[in-house]
C-alpha positions, 0 to 999 in steps of 0.5 A: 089258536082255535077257532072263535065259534063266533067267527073263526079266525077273525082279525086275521092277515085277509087278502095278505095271506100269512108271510111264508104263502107266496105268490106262484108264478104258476097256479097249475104248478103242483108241490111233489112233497105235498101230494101223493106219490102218483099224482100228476096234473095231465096234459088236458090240464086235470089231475091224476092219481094212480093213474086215473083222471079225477074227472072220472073219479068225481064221475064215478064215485061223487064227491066229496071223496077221499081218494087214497093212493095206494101205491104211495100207502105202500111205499111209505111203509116199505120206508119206515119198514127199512129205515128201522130194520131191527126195531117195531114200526106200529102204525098208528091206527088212530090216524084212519083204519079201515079193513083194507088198510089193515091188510096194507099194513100187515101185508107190508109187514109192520106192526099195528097199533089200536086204542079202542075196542072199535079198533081192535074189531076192526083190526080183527075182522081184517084178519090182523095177527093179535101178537103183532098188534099193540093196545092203547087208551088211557082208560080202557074197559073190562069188555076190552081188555077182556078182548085184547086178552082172548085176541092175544094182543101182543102187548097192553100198554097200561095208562094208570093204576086202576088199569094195572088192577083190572088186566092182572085180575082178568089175566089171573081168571084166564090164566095169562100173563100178556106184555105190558109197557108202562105210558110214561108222562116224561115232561116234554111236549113237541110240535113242529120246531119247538119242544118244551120241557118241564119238571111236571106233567098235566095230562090225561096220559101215562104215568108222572116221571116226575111225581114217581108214579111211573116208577111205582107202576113198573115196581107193582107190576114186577112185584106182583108177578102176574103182567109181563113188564116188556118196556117203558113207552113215552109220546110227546107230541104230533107234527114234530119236524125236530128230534131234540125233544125225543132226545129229552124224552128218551133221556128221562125214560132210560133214567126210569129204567136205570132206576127199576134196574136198580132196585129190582134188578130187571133191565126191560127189553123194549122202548117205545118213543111214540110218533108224532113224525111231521108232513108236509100240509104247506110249503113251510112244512120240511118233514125229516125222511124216515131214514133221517129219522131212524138214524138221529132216534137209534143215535140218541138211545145208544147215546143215552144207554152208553151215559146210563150204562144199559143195554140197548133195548128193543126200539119201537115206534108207531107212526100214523100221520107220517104214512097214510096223511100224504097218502090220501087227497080229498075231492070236492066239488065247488058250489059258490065264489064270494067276494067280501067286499074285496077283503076276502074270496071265499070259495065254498065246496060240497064238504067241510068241517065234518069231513076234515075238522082239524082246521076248526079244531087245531088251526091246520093249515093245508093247501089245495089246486084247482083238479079239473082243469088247468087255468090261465088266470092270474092268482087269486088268494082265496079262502077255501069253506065248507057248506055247514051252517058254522062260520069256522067251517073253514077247509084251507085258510088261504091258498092261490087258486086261479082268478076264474075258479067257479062253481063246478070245478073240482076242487082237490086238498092234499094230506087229508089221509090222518085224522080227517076220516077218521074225526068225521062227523055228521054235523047238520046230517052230512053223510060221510064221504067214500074212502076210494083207493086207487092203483094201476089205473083202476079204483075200488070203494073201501069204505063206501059213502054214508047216505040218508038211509044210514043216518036214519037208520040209527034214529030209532025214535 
């Protein structure tokens, strides 16, 4: 369900909440699976993270923040890195890039994935190796293919005919021939618990299984010689916390492999299943660990290559969310508390929408503890907003704070690290928050606040 651009989420469960919130017998209490690593609610009653006190980020660095614990960021690399030792983990650019990420990423040895030109500049400047890089996008342009080709990206993955058509002619005038996966539109979408499958594909990604385009994209390419068909490559969803869809999915995606073996006598040697690993934004979230997940995906491919007599090929994956999402926390300050007429309280912080719109966009739920302090009051069921003149301006739907929350309080939302910056917006000419890494007891800004200048530096009229 998205939200009504009237009024978003009417109808809804009001002071009820939906089923699965339950009251907390302690409102201070914090959810380990929802936070970043560090983060830890002090003696003096203010949260922590990596080490420092949220009171003397929000001194420092002014809020809305988002406040990146870098520690964590590392280790949920080194995770994913040792669970799928012997396969390619490519994090997901998509979910939030900057410069100082990249260097993580690669320090850290895993792979990177981009989808647009501005990715891969920013992967560059970072000093990201090309070979190591994967490049995304379902409609990609001459200047960036021309780029990902001088940059030498290690592989394309091509998403239609006319993107075969354009890389070949530019590999042919500069004398490559770059790896390419083909995107393959399987018939399965996945999120959360449940999947569906179907015979025929409606979307704007890949190639149809299921009309035979796929196949006839793989045969055009080894035909004419020109592009390296390294593998096949399918995604199928995003927040998915069951593998049985990826079991589908890699099923129907070796069957296409089969059959190019079949008729051109080419068994290709990588396969990428995409991402889409679920976290945990709520209580009713139960992510599978990186080494459950590495364990259940190498079984169904052996399983699926033993049914269709292949060899094994070379494993990738490219999760984004499940590494930097739980990662980042933001940090906003309280302006109002509004009681509704006893329906509802609404608690309005100094961001919203522009810094974190998959709530309006998706329906996401999320949670949030009171950070600058601690408190004895009793619950209060209370809907989180933003200050933008939009009445879906909606940060968490519902969540306990403390009955005495006020204007003043530091207000902090975890697993804000995916698609929250890197969605933001400008509505009604909010600058964008800070992006503040945090380690050791010490912060440095990667990616510095917005101000009124940079907004009007853009307005050349």
């Amino acid at each position: 369900m998205r939200a009504h651009e009237a009024g978003a989420l009417h109808g809804d469960l009001g002071q009820r909440g939906p089923a699965w919130l339950r009251t907390p017998d302690d409102v201070n209490a914090l959810v380990p699976q929802l936070w970043p690593r560090t983060v830890n609610r002090a003696a003096a009653g203010h949260l922590e993270i990596g080490g420092v006190s949220v009171l003397d980020l929000a001194a420092e660095h002014g809020t809305p923040a988002y406040l990146l614990d870098e520690d964590d960021l590392r280790a949920r690399c080194r995770d994913f890195a040792s669970a799928f030792a012997g396969c390619d983990v490519y994090y997901a650019g998509k979910s939030f890039l900057c410069k100082a990420v990249v260097r993580v990423i690669d320090e850290e040895g895993l792979y990177l994935d981009v989808c647009s030109g501005g990715e891969l500049a920013v992967a560059l400047a970072a000093g990201f190796p090309g070979e190591r890089m994967g490049f995304h996008g379902n409609n990609k342009s001459l200047s960036e293919l021309r780029r990902a080709l001088e940059a030498g990206v290690g592989r394309i993955i091509v998403d239609s005919f006319d993107e075969i058509d354009r890389l070949t002619e530019l590999a042919k005038k500069y004398n490559k021939s770059p790896n390419v996966l083909v995107r393959v539109t399987v018939g399965v979408e996945a999120h959360t618990h449940e999947f569906i499958a179907t015979a025929h594909e409606d979307q704007k990604f890949g190639f149809s299984l299921a009309g035979g385009a796929a196949f006839q994209a793989a045969v055009k390419i080894l035909d004419e010689g020109v592009l390296n068909l390294q593998g096949l490559h399918s995604h199928i969803g995003s927040q998915i916390f069951d593998t049985s869809g990826f079991e589908v999915a890699a099923r129907r995606v070796l069957e296409l492999q089969a059959q190019i073996r079949d008729a051109r006598g080419v068994e290709l040697a990588d396969l990428d299943l995409g991402g889409g690993f679920g976290i945990a934004y709520t209580t009713q979230d139960d992510p599978s660990t990186p080494g459950d997940l590495a364990k259940r995906l190498n079984k169904i491919v052996e399983s699926e290559c033993d049914l269709a007599n292949l060899r094994k090929p070379r494993l990738s994956i490219e999760p984004g969310r499940a590494i930097v999402g739980p990662a980042v926390l933001t940090l906003y300050e309280v302006g109002t508390v509004k009681d509704v007429d006893g329906i509802r309280t609404y608690v309005s912080v100094d961001g919203g929408m522009s810094d974190n719109i998959r709530t309006a966009l998706y329906d996401a739920s999320y949670s949030a503890t009171v950070a600058g302090r601690a408190s004895d009051a009793e619950p209060l069921l209370a809907r989180v907003v933003g200050k933008h003149c939009e009445s879906g301006d909606i940060v968490v739907k519902d969540e306990f704070l403390p009955a005495d929350v006020q204007p003043g309080d530091l207000l902090a939302v975890p697993g804000t690290g995916a698609y929250c910056r890197s969605m933001a917006s400008n509505y009604n000419h909010v600058p964008r928050p800070p992006v503040v890494a945090v380690r050791d007891g010490a912060s440095r800004v990667i990616v510095r606040r917005e101000t009124e200048d940079d907004l009007l530096a853009l307005d050349v009229g």
